[in-house]
N, C-alpha and C positions, 0 to 999 in steps of 0.2 A: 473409590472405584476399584472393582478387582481387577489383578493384573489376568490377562489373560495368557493361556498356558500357549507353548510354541508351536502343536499342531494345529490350532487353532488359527493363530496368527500366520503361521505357514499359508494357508487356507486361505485366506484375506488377501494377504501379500498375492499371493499364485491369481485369484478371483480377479484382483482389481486390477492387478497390471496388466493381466489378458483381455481385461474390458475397456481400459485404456486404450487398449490400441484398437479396440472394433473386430479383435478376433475372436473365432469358435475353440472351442475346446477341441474339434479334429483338426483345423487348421494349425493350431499350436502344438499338437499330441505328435502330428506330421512330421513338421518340422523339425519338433524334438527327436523324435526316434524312438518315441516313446506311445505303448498303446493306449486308446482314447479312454479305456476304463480305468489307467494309470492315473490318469488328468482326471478323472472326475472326481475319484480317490484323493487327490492330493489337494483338491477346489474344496472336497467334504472334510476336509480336518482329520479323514480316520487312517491316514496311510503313514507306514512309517519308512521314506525313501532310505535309499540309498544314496551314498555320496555324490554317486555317478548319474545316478539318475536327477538330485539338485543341478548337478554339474549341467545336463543335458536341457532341463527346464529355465536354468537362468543364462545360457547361451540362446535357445529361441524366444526369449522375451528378453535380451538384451542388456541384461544388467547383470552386478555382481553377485556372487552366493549369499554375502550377507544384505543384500537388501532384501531378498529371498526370505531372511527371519528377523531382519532387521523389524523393531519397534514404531511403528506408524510416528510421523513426525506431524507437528502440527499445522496444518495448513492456514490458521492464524495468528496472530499475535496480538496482545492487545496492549497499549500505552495508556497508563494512567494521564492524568493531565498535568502532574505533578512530574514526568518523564521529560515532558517536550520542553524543548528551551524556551524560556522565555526572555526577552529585554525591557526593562523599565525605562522609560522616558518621561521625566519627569511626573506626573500622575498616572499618565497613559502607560498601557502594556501592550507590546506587540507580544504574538505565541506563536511557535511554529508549530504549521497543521502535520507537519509531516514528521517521522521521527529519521527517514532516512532521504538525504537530498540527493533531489533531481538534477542532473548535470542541467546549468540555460536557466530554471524554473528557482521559482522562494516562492512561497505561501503561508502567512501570516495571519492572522486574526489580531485584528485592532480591538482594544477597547480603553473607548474615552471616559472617564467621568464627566458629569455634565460642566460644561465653561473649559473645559482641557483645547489645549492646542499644542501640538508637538509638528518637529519639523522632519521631512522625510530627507534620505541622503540621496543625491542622483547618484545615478549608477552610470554605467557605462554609457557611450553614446550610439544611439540605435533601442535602445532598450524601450521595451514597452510595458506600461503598468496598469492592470484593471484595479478599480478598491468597488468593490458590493457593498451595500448597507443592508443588515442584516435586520437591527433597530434599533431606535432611539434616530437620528439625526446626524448625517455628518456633512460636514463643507471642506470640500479640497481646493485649496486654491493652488494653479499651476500656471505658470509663466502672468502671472499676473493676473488669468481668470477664475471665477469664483464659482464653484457648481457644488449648489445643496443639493445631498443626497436623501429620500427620505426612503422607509423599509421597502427594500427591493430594485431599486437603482444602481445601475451598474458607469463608472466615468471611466473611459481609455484614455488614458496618455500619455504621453512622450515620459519614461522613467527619468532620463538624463538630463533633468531641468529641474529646476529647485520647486520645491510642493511643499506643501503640509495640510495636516489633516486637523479638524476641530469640530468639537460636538456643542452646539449654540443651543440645544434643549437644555432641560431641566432633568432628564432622567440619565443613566448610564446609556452610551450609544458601541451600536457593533458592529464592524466592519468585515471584512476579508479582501486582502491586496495578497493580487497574486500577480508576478513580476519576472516579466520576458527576456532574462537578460541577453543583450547582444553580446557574438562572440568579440573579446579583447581584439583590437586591431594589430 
């Protein structure tokens, strides 16, 4: 990819943050103290400001000078599958969906190989646990009850009580628990 040159990017930066906030180019030009064909000059890439006049521009758009020529930051990021934590449980793998945690919140992705059954930890007391079955087959049993899931069933409950999950098909089974933690007493 070419890099792009800085009256260019000037131009982008000046464009998008003025659009950002739902203003006109006279409404900003205004503000700034700056004349509106100044701003349109500086939105086209062809003007070569002055210090004073950045200075003026990134005061009524509300940021610093260098974000002003600052290099576009990414607005994504992507994680390999190989990024996200995982833990192994005996045959089963839980995987974290998330690569950065939610204060309260865990979201995992289960996967059983067929006849697997692993056991879940409670958590705090108050906490609440959805598991979805994605596919293949799962069975959660909690406080003693038994609920087979099959693809697209979704089981609520009590996180803070002893469960475990097992996949009684023949094929690999996939889940997602995603779990409410209560705050610590």
């Amino acid at each position: 990819m070419e890099e792009e040159d800085l009256p260019s990017r000037l131009a982008r930066n000046i464009r998008t943050l003025r659009e950002t906030r739902g203003a006109t180019q006279a409404q900003l030009s205004k503000l700034a103290g700056v004349p509106r064909a100044t701003w349109a000059n500086l939105e086209s890439g062809t003007s070569n400001p002055t210090l004073s006049v950045l200075h003026r521009v990134a005061s009524a758009l509300q940021v610093s000078l260098e974000e002003l020529v600052a290099k576009p930051r990414a607005s994504a990021r992507h994680y390999p599958r190989d990024s996200l934590t995982t833990r192994v449980r005996g045959a089963g793998q839980l995987r974290k969906l998330l690569p950065d945690p939610l204060p309260g919140m865990e979201f995992d992705r289960v996967e059983l190989p067929s006849g697997v059954r692993i056991t879940g930890v409670p958590h705090t007391p108050g906490t609440r646990e959805y598991l979805a079955c994605e596919s293949g087959e799962l069975v959660l049993v909690a406080s003693g009850e038994r609920f087979l899931l099959k693809p697209g069933d979704v089981v609520v409950f009590r996180g803070d009580q002893k469960h475990s999950y097992e996949n009684p098909g023949t094929r690999t089974a996939v889940g997602y628990s995603v779990v409410l933690l209560a705050p610590p007493l």
